[in-house]
PyMOL commands that place a pseudoatom at each C-alpha (Angstrom):
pseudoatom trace, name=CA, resn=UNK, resi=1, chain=A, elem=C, hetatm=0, pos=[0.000, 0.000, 0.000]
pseudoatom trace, name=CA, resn=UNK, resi=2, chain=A, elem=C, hetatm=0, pos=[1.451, 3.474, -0.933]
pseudoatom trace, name=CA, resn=UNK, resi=3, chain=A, elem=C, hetatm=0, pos=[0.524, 5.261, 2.012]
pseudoatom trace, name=CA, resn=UNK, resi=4, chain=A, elem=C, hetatm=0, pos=[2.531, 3.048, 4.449]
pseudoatom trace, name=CA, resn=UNK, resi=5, chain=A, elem=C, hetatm=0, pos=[4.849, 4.569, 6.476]
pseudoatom trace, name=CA, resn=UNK, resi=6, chain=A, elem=C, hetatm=0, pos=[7.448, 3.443, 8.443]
pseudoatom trace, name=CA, resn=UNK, resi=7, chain=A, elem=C, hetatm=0, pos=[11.422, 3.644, 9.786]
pseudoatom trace, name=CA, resn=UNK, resi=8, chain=A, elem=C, hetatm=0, pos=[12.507, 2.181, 6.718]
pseudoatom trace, name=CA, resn=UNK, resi=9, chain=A, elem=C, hetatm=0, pos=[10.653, 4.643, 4.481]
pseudoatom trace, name=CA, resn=UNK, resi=10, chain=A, elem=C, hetatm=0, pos=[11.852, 7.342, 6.107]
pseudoatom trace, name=CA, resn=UNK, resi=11, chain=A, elem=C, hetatm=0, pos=[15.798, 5.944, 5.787]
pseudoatom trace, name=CA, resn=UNK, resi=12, chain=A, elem=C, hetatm=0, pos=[14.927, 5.456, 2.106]
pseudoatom trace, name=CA, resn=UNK, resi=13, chain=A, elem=C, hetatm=0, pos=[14.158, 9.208, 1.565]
pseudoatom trace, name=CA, resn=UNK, resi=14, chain=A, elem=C, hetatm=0, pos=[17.418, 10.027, 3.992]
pseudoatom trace, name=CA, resn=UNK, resi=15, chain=A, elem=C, hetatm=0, pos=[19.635, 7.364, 1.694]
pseudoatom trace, name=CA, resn=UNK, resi=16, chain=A, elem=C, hetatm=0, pos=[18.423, 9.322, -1.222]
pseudoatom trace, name=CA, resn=UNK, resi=17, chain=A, elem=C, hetatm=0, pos=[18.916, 12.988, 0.140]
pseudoatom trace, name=CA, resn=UNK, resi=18, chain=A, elem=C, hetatm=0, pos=[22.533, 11.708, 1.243]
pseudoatom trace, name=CA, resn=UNK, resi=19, chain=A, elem=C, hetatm=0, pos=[23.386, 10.776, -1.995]
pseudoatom trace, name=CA, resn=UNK, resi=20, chain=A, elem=C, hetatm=0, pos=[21.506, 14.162, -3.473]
pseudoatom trace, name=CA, resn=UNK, resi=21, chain=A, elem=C, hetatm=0, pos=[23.807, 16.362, -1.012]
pseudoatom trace, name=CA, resn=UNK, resi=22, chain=A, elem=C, hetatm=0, pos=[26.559, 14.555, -0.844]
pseudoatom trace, name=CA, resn=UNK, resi=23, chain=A, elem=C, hetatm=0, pos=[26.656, 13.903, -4.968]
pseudoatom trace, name=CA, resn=UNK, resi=24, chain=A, elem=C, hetatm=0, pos=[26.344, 17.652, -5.607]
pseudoatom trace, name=CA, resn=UNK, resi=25, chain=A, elem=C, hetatm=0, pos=[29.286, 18.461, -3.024]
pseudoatom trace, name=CA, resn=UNK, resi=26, chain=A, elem=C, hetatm=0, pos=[31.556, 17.297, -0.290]
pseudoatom trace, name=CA, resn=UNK, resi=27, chain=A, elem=C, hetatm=0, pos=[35.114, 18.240, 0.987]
pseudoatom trace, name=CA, resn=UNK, resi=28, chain=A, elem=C, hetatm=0, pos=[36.132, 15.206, -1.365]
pseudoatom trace, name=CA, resn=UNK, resi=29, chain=A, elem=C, hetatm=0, pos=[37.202, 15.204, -5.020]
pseudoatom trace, name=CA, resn=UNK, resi=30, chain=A, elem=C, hetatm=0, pos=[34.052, 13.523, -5.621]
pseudoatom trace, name=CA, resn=UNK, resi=31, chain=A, elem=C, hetatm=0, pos=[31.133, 15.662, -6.253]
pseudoatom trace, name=CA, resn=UNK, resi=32, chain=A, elem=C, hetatm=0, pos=[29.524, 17.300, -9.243]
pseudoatom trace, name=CA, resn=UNK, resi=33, chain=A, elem=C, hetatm=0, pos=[31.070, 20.456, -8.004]
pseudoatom trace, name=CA, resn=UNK, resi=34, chain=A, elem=C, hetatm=0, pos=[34.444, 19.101, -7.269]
pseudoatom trace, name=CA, resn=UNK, resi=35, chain=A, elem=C, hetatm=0, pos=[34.277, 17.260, -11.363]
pseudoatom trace, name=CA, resn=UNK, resi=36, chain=A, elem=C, hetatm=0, pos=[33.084, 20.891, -12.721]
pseudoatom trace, name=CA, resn=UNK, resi=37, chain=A, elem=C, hetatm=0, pos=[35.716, 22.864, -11.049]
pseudoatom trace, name=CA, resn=UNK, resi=38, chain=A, elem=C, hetatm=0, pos=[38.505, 20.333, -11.411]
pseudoatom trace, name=CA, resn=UNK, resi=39, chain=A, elem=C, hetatm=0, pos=[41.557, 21.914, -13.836]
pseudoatom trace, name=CA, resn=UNK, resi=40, chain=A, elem=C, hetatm=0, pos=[40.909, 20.895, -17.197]
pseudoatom trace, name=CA, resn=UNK, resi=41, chain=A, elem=C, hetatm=0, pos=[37.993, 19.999, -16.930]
pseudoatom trace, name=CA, resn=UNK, resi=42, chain=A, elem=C, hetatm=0, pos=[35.808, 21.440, -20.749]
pseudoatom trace, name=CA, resn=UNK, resi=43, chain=A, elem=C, hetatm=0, pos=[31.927, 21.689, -20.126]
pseudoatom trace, name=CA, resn=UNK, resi=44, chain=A, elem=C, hetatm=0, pos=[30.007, 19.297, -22.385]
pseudoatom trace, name=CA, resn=UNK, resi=45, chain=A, elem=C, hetatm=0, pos=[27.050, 17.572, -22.571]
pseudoatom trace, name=CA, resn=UNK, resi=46, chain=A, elem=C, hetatm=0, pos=[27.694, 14.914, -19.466]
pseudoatom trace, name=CA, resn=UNK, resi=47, chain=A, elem=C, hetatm=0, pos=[28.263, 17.619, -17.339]
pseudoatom trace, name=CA, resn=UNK, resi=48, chain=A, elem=C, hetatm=0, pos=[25.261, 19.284, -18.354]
pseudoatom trace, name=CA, resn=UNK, resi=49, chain=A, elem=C, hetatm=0, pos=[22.882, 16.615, -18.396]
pseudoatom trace, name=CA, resn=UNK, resi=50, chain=A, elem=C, hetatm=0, pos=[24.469, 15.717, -15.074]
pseudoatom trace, name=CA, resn=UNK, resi=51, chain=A, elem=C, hetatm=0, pos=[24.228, 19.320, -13.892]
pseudoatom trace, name=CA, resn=UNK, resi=52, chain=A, elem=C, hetatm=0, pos=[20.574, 19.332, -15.201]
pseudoatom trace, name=CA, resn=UNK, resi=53, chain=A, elem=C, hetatm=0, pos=[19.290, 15.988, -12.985]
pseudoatom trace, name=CA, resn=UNK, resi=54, chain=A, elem=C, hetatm=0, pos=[20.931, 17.135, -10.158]
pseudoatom trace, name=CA, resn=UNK, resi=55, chain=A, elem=C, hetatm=0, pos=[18.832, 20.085, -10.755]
pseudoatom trace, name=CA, resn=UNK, resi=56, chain=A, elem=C, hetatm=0, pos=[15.657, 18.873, -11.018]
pseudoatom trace, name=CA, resn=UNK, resi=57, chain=A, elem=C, hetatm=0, pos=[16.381, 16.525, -7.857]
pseudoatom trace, name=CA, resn=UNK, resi=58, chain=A, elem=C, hetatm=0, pos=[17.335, 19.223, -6.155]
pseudoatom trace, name=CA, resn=UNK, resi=59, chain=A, elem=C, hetatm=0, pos=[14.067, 20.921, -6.832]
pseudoatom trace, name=CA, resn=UNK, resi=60, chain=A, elem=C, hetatm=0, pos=[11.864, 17.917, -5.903]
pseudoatom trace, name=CA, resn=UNK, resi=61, chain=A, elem=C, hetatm=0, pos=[13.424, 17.549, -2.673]
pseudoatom trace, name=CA, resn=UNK, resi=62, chain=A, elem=C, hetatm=0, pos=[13.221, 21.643, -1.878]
pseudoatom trace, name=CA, resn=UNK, resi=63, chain=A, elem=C, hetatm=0, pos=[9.391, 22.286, -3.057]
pseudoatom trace, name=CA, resn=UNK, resi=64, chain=A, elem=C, hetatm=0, pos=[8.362, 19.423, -1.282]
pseudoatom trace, name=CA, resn=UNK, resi=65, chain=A, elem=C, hetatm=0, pos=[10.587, 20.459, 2.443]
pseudoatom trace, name=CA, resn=UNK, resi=66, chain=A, elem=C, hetatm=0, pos=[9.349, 23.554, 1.694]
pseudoatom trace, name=CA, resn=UNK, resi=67, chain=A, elem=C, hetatm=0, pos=[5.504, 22.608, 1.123]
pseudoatom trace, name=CA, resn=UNK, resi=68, chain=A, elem=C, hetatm=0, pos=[5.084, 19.940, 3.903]
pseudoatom trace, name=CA, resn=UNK, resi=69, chain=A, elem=C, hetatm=0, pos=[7.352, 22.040, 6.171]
pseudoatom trace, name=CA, resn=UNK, resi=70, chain=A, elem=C, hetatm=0, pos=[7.140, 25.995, 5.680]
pseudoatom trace, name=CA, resn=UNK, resi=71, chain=A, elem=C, hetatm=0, pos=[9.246, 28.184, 6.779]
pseudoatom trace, name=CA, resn=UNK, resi=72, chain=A, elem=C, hetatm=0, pos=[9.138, 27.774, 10.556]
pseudoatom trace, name=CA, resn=UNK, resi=73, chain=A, elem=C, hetatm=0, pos=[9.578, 24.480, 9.917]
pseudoatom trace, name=CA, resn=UNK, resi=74, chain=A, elem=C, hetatm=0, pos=[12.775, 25.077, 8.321]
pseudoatom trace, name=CA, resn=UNK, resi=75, chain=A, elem=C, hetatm=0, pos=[13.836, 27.213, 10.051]
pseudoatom trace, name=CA, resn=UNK, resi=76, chain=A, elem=C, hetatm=0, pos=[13.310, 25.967, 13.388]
pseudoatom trace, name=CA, resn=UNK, resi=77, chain=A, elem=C, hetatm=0, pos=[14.741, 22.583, 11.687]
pseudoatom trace, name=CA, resn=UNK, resi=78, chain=A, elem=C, hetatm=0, pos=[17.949, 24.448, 10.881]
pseudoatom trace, name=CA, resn=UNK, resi=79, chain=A, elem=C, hetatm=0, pos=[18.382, 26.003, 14.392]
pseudoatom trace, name=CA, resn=UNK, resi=80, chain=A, elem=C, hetatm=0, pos=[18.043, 22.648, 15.859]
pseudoatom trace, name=CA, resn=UNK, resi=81, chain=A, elem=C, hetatm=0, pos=[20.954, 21.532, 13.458]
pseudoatom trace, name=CA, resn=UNK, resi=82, chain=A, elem=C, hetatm=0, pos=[22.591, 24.640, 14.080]
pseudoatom trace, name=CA, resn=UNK, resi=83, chain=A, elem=C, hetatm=0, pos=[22.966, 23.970, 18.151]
pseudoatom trace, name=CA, resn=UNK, resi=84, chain=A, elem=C, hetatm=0, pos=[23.403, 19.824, 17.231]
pseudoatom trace, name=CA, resn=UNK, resi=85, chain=A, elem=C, hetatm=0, pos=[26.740, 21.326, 15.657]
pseudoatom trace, name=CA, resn=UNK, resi=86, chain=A, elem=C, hetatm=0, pos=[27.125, 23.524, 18.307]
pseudoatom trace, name=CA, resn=UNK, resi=87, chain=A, elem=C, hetatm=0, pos=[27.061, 20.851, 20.974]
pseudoatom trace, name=CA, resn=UNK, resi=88, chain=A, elem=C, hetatm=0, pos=[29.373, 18.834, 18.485]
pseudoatom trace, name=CA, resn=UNK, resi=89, chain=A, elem=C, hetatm=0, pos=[31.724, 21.663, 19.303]
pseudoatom trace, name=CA, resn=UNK, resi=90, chain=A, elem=C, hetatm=0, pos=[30.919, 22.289, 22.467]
pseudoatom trace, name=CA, resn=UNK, resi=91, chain=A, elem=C, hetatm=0, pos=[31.750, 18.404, 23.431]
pseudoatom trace, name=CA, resn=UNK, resi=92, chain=A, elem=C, hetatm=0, pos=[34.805, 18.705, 21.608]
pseudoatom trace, name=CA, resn=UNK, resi=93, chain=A, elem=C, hetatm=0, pos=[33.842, 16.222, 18.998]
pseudoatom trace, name=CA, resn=UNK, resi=94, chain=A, elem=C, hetatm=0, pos=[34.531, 17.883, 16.402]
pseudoatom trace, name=CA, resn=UNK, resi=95, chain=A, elem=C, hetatm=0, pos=[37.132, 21.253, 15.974]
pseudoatom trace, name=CA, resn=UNK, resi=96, chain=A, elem=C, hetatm=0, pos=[36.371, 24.666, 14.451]
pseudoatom trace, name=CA, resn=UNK, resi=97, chain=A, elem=C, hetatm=0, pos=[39.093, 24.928, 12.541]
pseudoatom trace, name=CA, resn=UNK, resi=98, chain=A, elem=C, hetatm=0, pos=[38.422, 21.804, 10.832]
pseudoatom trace, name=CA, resn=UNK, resi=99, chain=A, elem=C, hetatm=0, pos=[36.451, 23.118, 7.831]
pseudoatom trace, name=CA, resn=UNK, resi=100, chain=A, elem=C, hetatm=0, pos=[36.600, 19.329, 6.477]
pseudoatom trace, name=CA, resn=UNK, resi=101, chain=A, elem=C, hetatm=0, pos=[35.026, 18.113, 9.475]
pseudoatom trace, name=CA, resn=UNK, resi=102, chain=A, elem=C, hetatm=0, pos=[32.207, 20.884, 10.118]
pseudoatom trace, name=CA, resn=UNK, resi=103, chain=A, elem=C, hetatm=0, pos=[31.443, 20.708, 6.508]
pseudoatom trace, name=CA, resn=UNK, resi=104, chain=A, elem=C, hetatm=0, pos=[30.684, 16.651, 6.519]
pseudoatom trace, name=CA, resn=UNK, resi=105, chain=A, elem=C, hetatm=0, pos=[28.445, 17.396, 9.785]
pseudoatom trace, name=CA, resn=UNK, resi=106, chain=A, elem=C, hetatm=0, pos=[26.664, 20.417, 7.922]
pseudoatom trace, name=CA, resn=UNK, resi=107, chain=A, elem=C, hetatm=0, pos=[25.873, 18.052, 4.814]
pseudoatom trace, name=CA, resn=UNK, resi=108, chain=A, elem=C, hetatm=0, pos=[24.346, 15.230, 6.914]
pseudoatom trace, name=CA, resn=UNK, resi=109, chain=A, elem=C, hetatm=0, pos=[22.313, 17.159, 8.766]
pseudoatom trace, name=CA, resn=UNK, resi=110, chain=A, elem=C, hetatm=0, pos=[21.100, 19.124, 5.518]
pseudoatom trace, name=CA, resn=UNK, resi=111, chain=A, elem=C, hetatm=0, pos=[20.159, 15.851, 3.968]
pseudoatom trace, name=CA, resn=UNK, resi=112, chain=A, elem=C, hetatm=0, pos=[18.134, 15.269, 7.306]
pseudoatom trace, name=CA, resn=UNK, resi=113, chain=A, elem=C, hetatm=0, pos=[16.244, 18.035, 7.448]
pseudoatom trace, name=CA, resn=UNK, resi=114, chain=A, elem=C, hetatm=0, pos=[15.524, 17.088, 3.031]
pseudoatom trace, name=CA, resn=UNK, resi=115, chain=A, elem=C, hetatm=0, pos=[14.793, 14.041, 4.320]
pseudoatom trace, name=CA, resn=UNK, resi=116, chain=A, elem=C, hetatm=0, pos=[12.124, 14.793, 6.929]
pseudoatom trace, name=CA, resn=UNK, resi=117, chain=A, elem=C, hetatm=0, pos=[10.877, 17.223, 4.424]
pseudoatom trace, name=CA, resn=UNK, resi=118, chain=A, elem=C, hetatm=0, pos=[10.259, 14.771, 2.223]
pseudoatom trace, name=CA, resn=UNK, resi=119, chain=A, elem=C, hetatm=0, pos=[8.706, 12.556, 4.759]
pseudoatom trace, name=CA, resn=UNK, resi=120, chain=A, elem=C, hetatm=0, pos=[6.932, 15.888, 7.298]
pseudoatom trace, name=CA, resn=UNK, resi=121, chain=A, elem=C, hetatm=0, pos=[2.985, 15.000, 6.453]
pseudoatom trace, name=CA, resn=UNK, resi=122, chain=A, elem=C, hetatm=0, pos=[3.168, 11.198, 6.928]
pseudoatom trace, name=CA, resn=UNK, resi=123, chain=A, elem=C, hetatm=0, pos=[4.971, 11.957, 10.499]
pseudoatom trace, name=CA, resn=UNK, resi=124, chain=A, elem=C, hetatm=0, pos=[2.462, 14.954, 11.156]
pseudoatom trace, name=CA, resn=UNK, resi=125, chain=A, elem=C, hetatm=0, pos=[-0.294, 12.168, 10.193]
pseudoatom trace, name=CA, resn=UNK, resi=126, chain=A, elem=C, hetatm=0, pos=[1.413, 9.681, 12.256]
pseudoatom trace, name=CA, resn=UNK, resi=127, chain=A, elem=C, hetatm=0, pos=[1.480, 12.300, 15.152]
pseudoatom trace, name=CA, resn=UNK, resi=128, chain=A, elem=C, hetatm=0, pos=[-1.595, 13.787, 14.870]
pseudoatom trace, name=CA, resn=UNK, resi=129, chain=A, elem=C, hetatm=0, pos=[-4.129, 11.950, 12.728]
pseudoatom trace, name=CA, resn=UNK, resi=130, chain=A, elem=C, hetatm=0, pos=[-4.443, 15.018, 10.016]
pseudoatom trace, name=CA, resn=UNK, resi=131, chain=A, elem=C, hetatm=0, pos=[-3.939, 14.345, 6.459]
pseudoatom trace, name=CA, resn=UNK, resi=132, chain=A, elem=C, hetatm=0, pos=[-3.115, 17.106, 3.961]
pseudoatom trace, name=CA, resn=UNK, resi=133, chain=A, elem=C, hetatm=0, pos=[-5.020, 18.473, 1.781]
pseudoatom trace, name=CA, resn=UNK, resi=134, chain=A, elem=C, hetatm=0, pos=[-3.857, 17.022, -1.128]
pseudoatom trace, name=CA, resn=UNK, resi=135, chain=A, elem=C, hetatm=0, pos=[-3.906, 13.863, 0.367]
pseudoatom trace, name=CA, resn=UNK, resi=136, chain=A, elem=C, hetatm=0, pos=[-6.725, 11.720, -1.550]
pseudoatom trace, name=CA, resn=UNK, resi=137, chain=A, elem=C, hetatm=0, pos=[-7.686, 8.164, -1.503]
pseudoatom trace, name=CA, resn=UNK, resi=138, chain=A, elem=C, hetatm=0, pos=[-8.024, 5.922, -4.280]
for i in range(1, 138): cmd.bond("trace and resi %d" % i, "trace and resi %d" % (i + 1))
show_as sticks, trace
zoom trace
């Protein structure tokens, strides 16, 4: 049934945001940005259609975050990241100066908060027993 729920859907959406995130950039030499911006590197017509999914990905994963979350959500999502890092710091498990470390922390916790975007009405339904609007049986 497509309106099943569950731990493992919501890992599914994460997995995917990950990759999403983490495709697009990380402190690494692999990433669409890293491939762009590496020295010789000629734009063509892998990198665009490349550039183009990653796009349009991008775009799913933003309208709906945005949509099923507005922008309390998000932001009250990204202050709650914000102090996670912050604690991170504060614990001393991680190091400010360590741009490669605060940068892999920052991209997980972006794909989390895509992630529960992508999955905020079937939690709020789980929670609370609304539906959305555009929520319609078949």
């Amino acid at each position: 049934m497509a309106n099943n729920f569950d731990a493992g859907s919501f890992l599914w959406r994460w997995v995917f945001a990950l990759a999403l995130v983490l495709g697009t950039y990380n402190p690494t030499d692999y990433s669409y940005v890293s491939w762009v911006l590496a020295e010789g590197t000629q734009f063509g017509p892998v990198i665009a259609i490349v550039g183009i999914v990653l796009l349009i990905l991008w775009i799913i994963y933003l309208r709906a975050t945005f949509l099923s979350m507005g922008w309390l959500g998000i932001i009250l999502g990204a202050a709650l990241f914000g102090c996670i890092v912050w604690l991170f710091v504060d614990l001393d498990w991680i190091q400010l100066d360590s741009a490669s470390a605060l940068a892999w922390v920052s991209l997980v916790l972006i794909s989390i908060l895509l992630a529960v975007g992508m999955s905020w009405s079937h939690i709020r339904k789980r929670l609370t027993g609304q539906i959305d609007v555009d929520d319609v049986e078949d």
